[in-house]
C-alpha positions as CSV (number, residue, x, y, z in Angstrom):
1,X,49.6,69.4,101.1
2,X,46.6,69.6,103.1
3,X,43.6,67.4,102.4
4,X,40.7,68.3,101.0
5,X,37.0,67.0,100.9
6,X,34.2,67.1,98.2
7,X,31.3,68.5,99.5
8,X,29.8,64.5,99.7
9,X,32.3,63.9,102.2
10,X,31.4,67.1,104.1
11,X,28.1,66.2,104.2
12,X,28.4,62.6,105.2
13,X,31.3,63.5,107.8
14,X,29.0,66.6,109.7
15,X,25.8,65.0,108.7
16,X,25.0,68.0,106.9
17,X,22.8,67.6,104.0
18,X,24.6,69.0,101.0
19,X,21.8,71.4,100.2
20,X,23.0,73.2,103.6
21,X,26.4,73.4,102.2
22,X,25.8,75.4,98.9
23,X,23.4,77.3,101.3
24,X,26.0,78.2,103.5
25,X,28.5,78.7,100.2
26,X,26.2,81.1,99.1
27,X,25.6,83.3,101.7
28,X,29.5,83.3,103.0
29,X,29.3,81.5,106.1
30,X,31.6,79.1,105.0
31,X,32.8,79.3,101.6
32,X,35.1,76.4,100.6
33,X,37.8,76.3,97.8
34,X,36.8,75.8,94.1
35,X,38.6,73.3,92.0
36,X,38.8,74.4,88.1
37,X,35.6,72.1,87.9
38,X,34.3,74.3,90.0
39,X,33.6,71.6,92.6
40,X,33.8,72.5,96.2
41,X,36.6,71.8,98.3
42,X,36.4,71.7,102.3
43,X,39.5,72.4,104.1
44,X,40.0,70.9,107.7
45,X,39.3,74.6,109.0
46,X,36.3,74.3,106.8
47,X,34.9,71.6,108.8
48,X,35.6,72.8,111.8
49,X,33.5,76.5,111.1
50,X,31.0,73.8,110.1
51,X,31.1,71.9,113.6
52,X,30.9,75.1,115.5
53,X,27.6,76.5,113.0
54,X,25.9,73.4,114.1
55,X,27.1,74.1,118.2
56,X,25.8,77.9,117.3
57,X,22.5,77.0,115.8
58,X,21.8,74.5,118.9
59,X,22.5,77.3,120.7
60,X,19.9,79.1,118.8
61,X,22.4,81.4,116.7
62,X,20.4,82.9,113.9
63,X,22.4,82.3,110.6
64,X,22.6,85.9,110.3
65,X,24.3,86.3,114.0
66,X,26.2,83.7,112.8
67,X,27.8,85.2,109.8
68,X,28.0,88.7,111.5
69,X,30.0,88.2,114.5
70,X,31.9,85.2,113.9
71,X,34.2,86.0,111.4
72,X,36.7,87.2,113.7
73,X,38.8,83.8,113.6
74,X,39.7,84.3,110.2
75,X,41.1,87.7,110.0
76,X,44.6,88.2,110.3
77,X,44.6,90.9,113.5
78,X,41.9,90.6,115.4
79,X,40.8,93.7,116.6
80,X,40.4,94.2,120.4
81,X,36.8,96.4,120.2
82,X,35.6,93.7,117.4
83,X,36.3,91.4,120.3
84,X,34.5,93.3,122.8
85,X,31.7,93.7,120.9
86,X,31.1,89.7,120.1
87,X,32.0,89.7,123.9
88,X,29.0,92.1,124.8
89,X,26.7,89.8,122.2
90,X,27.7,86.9,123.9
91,X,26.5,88.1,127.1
92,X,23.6,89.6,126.0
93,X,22.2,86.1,124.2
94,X,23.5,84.4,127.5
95,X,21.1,86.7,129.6
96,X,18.3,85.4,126.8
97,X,18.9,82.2,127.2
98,X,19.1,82.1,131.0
99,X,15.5,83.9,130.4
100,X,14.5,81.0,128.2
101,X,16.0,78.4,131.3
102,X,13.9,80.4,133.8
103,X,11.1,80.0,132.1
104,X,11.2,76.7,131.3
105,X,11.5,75.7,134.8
106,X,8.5,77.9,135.6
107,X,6.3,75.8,133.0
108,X,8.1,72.3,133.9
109,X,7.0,72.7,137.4
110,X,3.6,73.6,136.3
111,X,3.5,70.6,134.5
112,X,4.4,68.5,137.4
113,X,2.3,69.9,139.7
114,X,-0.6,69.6,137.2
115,X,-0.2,66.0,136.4
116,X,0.6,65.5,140.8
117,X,-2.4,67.0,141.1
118,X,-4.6,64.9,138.1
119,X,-3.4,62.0,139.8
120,X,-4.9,61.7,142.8
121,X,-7.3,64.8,142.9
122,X,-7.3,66.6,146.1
123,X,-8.4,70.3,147.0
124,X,-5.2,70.6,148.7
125,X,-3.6,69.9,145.8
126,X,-5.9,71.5,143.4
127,X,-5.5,74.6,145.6
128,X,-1.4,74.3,145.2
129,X,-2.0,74.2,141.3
130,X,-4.1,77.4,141.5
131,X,-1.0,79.2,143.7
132,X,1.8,78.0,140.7
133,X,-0.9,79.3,138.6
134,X,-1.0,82.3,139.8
135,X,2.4,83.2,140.7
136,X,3.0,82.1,136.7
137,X,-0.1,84.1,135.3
138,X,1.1,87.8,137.8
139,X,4.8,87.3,137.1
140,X,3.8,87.6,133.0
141,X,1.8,90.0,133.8
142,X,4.7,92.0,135.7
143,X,6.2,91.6,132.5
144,X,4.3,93.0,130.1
145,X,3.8,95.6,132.5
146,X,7.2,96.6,132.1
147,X,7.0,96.0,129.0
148,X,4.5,98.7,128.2
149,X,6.1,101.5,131.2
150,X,8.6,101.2,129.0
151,X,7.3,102.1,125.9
152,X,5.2,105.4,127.8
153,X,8.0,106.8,128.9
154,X,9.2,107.2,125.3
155,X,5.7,110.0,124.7
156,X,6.2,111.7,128.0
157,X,6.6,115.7,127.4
């Protein structure tokens, strides 16, 4: 027979408050086996959609992403178009994040270059901040510029 944990052992095992658990019980992300008590009762598999939740959420999976395209490891014939579909999703939140990376790099540079340049205050190196600046300031600006050609096209006609 397979062993089963309260949901105090859950929460002390993931580091999950127990709050999170009924949470997650609740909305059907992960919903655990009921004694006759009515006590909750983590399986091994339990634990495990647990561990990847938490991996999901660091990834900055919405709770709601989580619950709707996760599912699939549970059913008992996975369909190949569900598949390509969470496929497609996976891309498409990759492509965000790599977004999010670029950015970051953008601004961490900035940073750098800010604090190089507070450091021992040059107009070389002042002039260098005002370049990043720039390039920064016109490439959001490129955005939203394509941003808003998009949204004209749509009243065109």
């Amino acid at each position: 027979m397979e062993k089963l944990y309260s949901i105090q052992e859950a929460s002390r095992m993931l580091g999950i408050p127990k709050d999170t658990l009924r949470y997650y019980d609740r909305l059907g992300i992960v919903s655990p086996t009921r004694e006759n008590n009515r006590y909750r009762r983590y399986s091994k598999n339990d634990l495990i959609d647990l561990m990847n939740i938490q991996i999901m959420q660091y990834a900055d999976f919405s709770l709601d992403e989580i619950k709707g395209k996760f599912g699939f490891h549970r059913m008992e014939k996975v369909d190949p178009a569900y598949c390509q579909e969470v496929a497609a999703f996976l891309d498409a939140k990759n492509a965000e994040t790599r977004k999010k990376i670029d950015h970051l790099q953008k601004v961490s540079q900035l940073l750098d270059v800010a604090a190089d340049t507070l450091r021992d205050f040059n107009p070389e190196k002042d002039q260098r901040l005002a370049e990043i600046v720039r390039e920064i300031y016109q490439g959001i600006r490129k955005k939203e510029t394509e941003i808003f050609g998009e949204g004209c096209d749509d009243h065109q006609g």
